[in-house]
Legacy VTK file of the C-alpha trace (Angstrom):
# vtk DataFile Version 3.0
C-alpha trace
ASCII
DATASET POLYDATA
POINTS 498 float
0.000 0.000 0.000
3.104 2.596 0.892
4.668 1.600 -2.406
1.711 2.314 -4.165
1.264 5.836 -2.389
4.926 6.704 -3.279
4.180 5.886 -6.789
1.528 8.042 -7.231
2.976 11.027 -5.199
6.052 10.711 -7.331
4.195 10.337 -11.208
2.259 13.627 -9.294
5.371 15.336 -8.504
7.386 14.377 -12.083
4.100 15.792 -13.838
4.218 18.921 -12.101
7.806 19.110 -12.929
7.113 18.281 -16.756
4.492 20.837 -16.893
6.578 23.214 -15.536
9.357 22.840 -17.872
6.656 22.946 -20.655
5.246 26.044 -19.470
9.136 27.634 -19.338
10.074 29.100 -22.636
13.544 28.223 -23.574
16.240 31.114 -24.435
19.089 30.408 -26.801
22.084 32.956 -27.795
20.783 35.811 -30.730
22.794 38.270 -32.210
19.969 41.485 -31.824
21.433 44.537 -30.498
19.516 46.126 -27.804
19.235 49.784 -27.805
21.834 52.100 -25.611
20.869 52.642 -22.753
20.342 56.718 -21.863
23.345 57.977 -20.366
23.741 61.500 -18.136
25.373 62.515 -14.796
22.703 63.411 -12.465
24.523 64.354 -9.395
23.809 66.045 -5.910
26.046 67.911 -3.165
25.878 66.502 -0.098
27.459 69.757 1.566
29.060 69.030 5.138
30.302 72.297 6.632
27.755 74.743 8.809
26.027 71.514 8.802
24.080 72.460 5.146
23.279 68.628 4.010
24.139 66.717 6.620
24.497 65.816 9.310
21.235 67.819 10.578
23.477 69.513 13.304
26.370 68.473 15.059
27.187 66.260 17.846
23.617 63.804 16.711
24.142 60.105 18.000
25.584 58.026 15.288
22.841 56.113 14.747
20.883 59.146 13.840
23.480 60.279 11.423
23.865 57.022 9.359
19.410 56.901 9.191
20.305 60.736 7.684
22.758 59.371 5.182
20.542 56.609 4.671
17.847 58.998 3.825
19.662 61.078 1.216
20.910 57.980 -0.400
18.067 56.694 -0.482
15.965 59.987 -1.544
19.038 59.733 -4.576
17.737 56.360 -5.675
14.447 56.947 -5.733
15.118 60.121 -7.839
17.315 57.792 -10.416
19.833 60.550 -9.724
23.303 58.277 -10.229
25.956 60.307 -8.479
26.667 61.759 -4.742
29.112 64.608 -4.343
29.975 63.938 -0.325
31.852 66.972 1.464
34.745 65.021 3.564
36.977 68.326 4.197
35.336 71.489 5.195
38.263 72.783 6.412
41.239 71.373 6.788
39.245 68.805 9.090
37.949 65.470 8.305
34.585 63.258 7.864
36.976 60.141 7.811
39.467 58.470 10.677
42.619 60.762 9.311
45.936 60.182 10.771
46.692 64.149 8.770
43.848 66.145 9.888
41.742 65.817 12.905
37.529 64.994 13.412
35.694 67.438 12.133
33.198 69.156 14.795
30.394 69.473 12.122
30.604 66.059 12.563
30.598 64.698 16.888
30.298 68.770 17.767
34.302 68.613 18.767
36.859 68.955 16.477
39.340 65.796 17.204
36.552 63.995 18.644
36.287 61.038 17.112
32.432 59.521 16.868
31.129 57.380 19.666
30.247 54.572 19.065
33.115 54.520 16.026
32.524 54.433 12.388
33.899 55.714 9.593
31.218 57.957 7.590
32.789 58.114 4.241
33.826 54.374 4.472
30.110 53.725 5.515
28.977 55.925 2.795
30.856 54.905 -0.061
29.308 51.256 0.472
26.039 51.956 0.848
25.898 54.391 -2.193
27.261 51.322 -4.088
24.767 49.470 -2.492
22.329 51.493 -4.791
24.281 52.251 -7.498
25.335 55.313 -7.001
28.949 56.720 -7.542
30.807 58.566 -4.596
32.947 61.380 -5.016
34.949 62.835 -2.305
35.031 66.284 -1.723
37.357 68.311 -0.940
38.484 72.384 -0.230
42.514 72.312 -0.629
42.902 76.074 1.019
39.980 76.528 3.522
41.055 75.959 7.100
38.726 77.601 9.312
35.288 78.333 8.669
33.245 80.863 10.853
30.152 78.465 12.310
32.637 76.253 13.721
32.087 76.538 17.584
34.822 74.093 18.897
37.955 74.792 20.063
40.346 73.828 17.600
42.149 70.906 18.298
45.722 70.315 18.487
46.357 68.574 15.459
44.823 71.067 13.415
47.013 72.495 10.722
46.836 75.845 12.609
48.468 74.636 15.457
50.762 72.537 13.835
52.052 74.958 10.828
50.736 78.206 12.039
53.104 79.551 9.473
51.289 78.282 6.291
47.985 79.765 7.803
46.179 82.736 7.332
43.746 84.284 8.480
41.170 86.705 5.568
38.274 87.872 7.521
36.290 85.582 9.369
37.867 82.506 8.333
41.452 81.225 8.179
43.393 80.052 4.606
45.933 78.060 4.062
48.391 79.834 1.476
48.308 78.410 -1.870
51.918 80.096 -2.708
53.647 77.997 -0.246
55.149 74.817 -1.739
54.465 73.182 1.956
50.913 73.810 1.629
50.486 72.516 -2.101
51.923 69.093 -0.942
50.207 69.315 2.211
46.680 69.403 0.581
47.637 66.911 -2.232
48.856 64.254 0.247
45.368 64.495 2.276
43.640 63.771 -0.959
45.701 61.475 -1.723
45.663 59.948 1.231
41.592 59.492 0.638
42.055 58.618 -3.243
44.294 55.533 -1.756
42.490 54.359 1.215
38.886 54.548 -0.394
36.363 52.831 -2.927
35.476 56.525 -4.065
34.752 56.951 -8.083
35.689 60.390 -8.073
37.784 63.847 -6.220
35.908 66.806 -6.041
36.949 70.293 -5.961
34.452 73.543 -5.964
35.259 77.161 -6.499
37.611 77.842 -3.392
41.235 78.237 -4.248
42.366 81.511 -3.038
39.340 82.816 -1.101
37.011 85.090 -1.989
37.775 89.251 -1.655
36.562 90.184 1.847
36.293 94.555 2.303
37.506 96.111 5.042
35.213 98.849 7.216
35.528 100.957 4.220
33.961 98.857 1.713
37.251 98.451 0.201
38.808 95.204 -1.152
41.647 93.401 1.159
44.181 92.040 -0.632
45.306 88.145 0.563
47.642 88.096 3.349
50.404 86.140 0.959
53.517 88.790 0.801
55.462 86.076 2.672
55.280 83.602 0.351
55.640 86.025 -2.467
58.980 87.119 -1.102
59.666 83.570 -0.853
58.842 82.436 -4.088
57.349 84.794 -6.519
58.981 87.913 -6.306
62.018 86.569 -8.353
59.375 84.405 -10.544
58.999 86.681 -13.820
55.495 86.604 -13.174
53.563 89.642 -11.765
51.969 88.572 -8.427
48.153 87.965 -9.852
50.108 85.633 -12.704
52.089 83.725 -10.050
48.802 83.368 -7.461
47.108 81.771 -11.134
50.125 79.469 -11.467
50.295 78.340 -7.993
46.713 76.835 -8.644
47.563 75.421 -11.976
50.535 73.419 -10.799
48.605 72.302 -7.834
45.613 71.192 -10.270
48.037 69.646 -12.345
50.061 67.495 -10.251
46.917 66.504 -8.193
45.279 65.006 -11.746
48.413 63.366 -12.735
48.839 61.868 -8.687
45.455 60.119 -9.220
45.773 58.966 -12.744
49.082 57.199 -11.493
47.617 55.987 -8.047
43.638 54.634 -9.555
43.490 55.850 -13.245
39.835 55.190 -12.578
39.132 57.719 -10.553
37.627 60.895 -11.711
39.075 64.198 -11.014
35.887 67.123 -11.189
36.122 70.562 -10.574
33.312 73.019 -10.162
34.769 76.146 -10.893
32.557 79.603 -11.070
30.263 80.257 -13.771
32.149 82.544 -15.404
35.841 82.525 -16.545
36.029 86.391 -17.031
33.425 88.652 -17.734
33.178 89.459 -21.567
33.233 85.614 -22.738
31.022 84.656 -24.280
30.621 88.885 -25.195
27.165 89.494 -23.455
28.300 88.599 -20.135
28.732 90.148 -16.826
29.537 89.623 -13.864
32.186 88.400 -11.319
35.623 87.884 -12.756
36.851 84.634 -11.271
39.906 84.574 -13.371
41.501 87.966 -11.746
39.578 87.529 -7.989
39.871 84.050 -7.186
43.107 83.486 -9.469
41.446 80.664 -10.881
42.495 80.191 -14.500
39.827 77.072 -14.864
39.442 77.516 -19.005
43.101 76.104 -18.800
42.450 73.145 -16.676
39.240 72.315 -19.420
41.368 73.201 -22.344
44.577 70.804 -20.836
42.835 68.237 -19.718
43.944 68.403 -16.030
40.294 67.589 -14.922
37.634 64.123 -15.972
34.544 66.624 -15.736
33.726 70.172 -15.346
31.193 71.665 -13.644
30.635 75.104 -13.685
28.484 76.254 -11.394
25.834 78.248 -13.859
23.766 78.872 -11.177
21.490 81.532 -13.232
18.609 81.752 -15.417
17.765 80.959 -18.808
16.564 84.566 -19.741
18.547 87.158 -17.887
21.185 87.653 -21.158
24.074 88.900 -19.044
24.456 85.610 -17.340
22.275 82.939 -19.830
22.592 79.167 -18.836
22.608 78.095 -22.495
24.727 81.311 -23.325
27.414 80.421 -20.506
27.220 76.372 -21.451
27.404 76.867 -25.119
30.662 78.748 -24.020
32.248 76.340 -21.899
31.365 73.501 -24.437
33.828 75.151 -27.054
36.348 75.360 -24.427
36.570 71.494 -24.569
39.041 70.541 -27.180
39.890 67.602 -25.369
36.033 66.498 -24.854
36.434 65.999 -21.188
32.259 65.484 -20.020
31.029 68.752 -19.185
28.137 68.313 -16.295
27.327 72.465 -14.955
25.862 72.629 -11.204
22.476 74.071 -11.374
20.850 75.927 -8.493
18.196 73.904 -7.620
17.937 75.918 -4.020
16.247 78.982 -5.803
12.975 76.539 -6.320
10.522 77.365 -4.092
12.002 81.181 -4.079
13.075 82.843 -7.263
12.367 80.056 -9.022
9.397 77.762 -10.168
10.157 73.925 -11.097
10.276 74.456 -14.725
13.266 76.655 -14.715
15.424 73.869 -13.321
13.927 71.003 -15.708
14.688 73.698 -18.605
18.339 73.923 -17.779
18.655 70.136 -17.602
16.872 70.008 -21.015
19.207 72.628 -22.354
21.791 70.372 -21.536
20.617 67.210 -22.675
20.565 69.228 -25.907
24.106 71.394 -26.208
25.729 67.874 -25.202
26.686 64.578 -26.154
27.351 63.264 -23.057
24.862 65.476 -20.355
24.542 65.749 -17.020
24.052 68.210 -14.133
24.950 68.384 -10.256
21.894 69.893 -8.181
23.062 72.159 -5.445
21.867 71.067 -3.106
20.085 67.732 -1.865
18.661 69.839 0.639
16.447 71.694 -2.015
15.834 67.874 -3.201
14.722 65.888 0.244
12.843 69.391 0.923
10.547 68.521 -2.262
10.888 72.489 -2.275
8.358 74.490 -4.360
7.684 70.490 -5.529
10.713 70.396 -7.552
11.961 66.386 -6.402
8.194 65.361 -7.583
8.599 67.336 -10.687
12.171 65.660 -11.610
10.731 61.911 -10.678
7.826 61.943 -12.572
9.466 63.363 -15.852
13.238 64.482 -16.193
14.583 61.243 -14.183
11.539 58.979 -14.681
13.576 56.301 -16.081
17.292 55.452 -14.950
20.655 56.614 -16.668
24.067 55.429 -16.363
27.062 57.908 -15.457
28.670 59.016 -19.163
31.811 57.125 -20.170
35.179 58.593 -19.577
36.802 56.530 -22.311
40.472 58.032 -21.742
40.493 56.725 -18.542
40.301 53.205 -20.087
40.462 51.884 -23.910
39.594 48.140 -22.910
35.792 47.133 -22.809
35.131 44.927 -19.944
34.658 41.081 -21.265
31.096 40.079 -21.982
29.093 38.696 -19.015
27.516 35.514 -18.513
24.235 34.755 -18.384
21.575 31.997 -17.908
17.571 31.509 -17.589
16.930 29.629 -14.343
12.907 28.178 -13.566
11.257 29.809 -16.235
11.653 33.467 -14.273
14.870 33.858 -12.970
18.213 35.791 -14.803
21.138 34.674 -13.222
24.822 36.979 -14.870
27.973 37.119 -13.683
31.331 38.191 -14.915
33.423 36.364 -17.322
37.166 38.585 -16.904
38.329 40.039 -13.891
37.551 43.296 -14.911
35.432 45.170 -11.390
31.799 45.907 -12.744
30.164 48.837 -11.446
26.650 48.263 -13.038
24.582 45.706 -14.919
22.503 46.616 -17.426
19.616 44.385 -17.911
17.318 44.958 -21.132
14.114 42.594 -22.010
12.057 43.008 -24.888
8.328 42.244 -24.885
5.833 42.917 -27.385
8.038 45.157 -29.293
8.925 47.134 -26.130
12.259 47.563 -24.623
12.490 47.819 -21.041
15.713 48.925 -19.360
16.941 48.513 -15.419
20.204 49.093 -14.152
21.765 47.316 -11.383
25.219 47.977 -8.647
27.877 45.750 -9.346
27.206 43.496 -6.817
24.124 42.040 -8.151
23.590 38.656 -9.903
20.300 37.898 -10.448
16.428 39.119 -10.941
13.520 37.807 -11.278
10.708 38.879 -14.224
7.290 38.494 -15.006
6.134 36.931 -18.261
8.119 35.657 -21.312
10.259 38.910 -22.606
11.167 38.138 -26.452
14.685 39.352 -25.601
16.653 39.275 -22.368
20.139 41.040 -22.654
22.904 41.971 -19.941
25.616 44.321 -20.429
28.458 45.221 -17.910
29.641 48.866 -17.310
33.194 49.246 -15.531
34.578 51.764 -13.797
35.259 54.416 -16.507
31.279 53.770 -17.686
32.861 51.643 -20.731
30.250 48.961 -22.198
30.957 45.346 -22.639
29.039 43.783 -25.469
25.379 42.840 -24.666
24.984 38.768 -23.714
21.453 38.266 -25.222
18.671 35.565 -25.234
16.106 35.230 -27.165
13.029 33.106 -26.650
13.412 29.991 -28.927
10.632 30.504 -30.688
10.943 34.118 -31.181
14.290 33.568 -32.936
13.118 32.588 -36.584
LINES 1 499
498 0 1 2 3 4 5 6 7 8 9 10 11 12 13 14 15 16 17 18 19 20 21 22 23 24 25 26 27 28 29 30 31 32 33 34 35 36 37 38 39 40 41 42 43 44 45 46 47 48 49 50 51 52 53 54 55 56 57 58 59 60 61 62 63 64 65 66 67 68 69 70 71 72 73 74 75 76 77 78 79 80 81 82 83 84 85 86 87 88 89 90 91 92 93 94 95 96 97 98 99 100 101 102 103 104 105 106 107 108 109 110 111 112 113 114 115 116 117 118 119 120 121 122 123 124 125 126 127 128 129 130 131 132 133 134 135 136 137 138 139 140 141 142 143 144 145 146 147 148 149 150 151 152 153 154 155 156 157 158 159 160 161 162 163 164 165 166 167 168 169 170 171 172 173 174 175 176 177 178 179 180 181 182 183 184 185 186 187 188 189 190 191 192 193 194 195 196 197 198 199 200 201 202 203 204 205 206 207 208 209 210 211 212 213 214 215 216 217 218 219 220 221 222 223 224 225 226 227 228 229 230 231 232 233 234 235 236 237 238 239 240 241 242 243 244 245 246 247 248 249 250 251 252 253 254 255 256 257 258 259 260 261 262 263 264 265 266 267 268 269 270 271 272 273 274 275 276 277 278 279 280 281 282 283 284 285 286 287 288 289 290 291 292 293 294 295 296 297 298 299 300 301 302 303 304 305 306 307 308 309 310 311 312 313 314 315 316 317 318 319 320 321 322 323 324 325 326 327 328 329 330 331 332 333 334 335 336 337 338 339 340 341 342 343 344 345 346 347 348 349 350 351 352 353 354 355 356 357 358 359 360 361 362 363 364 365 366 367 368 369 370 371 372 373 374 375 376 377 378 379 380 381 382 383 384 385 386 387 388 389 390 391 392 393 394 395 396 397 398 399 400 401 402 403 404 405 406 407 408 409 410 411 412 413 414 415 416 417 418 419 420 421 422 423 424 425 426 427 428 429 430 431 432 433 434 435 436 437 438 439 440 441 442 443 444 445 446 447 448 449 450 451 452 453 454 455 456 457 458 459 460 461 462 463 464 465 466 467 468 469 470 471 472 473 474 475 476 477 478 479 480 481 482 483 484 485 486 487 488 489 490 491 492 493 494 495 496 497
């Protein structure tokens, strides 16, 4: 009688199975191309210092501060925004354990003071934006060393207790000087220093160089506080002293883009410089000259190469002519002879205020337009977990309803990564993986159903998803580091393939 049971339990079982299989369509290899997928930088600055982005205030319990990080990663997802600009030196100070600089107090509320219970934030960043896809870049001001919100007392490992002599202080705030040699290795080895001990994907750098003019009780400018290191160094330099200031920045520039090209070729060096090189270029535009005030020369560092991306911070409106977004980016587009990707910071802050929604979607239109390989940076996520004047609902539900991969930056790497592997398990179930050694940052998946193409992009670390239905067309393509493409592994349903 149990014999006969088993029997029938296991013809049962072996139909099931049979059925099933039946029901399961079968893929075999096909030679279609899938389309591209859409590629643009859609970026954010997570802005540490005074607190702006995160965290919320200083001194929070840590567990508070990683659910905040959580949040804006999170908030980035959601958005299909691909990239996180992360502040992690306000001031010669650090959001990382730093054997250079000490703790920053934006961070525990005490500079030096390490967080209690211990983590590392960028460390515990960094993985979690990979987590979800999302590319990290470290942030950095080389020359700022004190910043006026900072209540602590400054610790004793801060550069201004160390080497008070390669400090200054300009107003309210203190500067490191960018004409002593000291200080230009000083700030290169703390990047460094990051570039080496972290997964990031790129080094940041905004507008601040030399800092910008402060007027004394007279309205009238005050010039930097740098006639020791000009006696040092620049008095017997050929170079009047504005010339010299410029060239101090371009070597430092220089030699930081050719440290991290030697150290992880992969990583991308961005700078965000201001809006405007000089006044007069393109003709119809006015405004703050950058170029003689902040000795920033940033039209060479486009025009050499020196940086992976630019982002100018064109943080005006489409009409006004004297400062045009399209006018300024049409500009800085023909500055590019070496087609470095060319991703302006937009000010998505003034939504809310000054501005409705549609200005901002404009500008990233604009861009999506003047450029082959487009992309923006909001300043900041603030504006963006705010929903302010309903801008984050606006971007979801149109400008970043579906998701984009960060643009290649092909002369970082010529190879393609090798073509992935991939397999239908159970009827419903991809399963990819790598077939080289090469480190993949995202998957591409791509089905096909009904004439439709569908695409979703995946972090490195995944290997398999699940789908409803029978696509036509399954394909998986691997994007490395640089945002180079393997070729496509595709599928196609066996009886789809005549």
């Amino acid at each position: 009688m149990i014999s006969k049971i088993l029997f029938v339990v296991f013809s049962l079982s072996l139909a099931v199975l049979t059925c099933a299989a039946a029901a399961s369509p079968a893929y075999v290899p096909s030679t279609v191309t899938p389309p591209a997928p859409q590629r643009e930088f859609r970026g954010a600055w997570v802005a540490t210092v005074a607190n702006i982005d995160w965290p919320s205030k200083p001194g929070l319990p840590v567990d508070q501060q990683k659910a905040e990080l959580i949040a804006i990663l999170e908030r980035a997802s959601k958005l299909n925004l691909n990239a996180v600009v992360f502040q992690v030196r306000p001031a010669c100070d650090a959001m990382y354990a730093s054997k250079i600089e000490p703790w920053s107090y934006y961070l525990t509320g005490a500079m030096g003071q390490a967080p209690k219970p211990y983590y590392d934030p960028l460390a515990f960043v960094v993985a979690e934006a990979h987590k979800r896809g999302l590319e990290l870049h470290a942030w950095f001001n080389p020359y700022r060393a004190g910043h006026p919100s900072n209540k602590s007392p400054i610790s004793a490992n801060h550069i201004s207790k160390t080497h008070p002599n390669l400090v200054r202080q300009y107003g309210e705030y203190l500067w490191l000087d960018p004409g002593e040699k000291e200080v230009q290795d000083y700030s290169l080895r703390v990047v460094m220093d990051v570039v080496n001990r972290y997964d990031i994907d790129g080094v940041h750098l905004d507008d601040y160089f030399y800092p910008y003019k402060v007027n004394d009780p007279q309205k009238k400018e005050i010039d930097f506080p740098d006639q020791a290191s000009w006696k040092k160094y620049g008095i017997n330099s050929k170079l009047s002293r504005d010339d010299w200031r410029r060239e101090n920045v371009n070597s430092f520039v220089q030699r930081l883009y050719q440290s991290i090209k030697t150290a992880k070729p992969w990583v991308k060096l961005g700078i965000s410089p201001f809006g405007i090189w000089q006044p007069g270029n393109p003709p119809q535009i006015k405004g703050y000259n950058a170029y003689e005030k902040l000795y920033c020369d940033s039209r060479k560092w486009l025009v050499n190469g020196w940086m992976d991306y630019c982002a100018p911070q064109l943080y005006w409106g489409i009409q006004p002519p004297e400062q045009s977004y399209p006018v300024l980016l049409k500009w800085w587009a023909e500055q590019n002879p070496k087609h470095r990707n060319l991703w302006p910071g937009i000010d998505s802050g003034k939504v809310g205020g000054k501005w409705k929604p549609e200005e901002i979607i404009n500008q990233v239109r604009l861009t999506r337009n003047q450029s082959v390989a487009p992309g923006n940076i909001h300043w900041s996520m603030k504006c963006l977990m705010e929903n302010r004047g309903g801008l984050a609902t606006e971007v979801g539900k149109e400008l970043y309803a579906a998701p984009a991969l960060v643009p290649p930056s092909p002369w970082l790497g010529t190879n393609s990564p090798s073509q992935p592997k991939l397999a239908v398990h159970s009827g419903n179930k991809l399963k990819w993986e790598p077939s080289g050694t090469d480190k993949v940052s995202w998957w591409v998946l791509q089905t096909k159903s009904a004439g439709q193409w569908n695409t979703s992009i995946f972090p490195g670390a995944a290997r398999t998803e699940k789908f409803t239905g029978s696509p036509d067309t399954i394909a998986v393509t691997a994007i490395d580091r640089c945002g180079v493409a393997s070729p496509p592994t595709v599928l196609q349903r066996a009886e789809s393939s005549n």
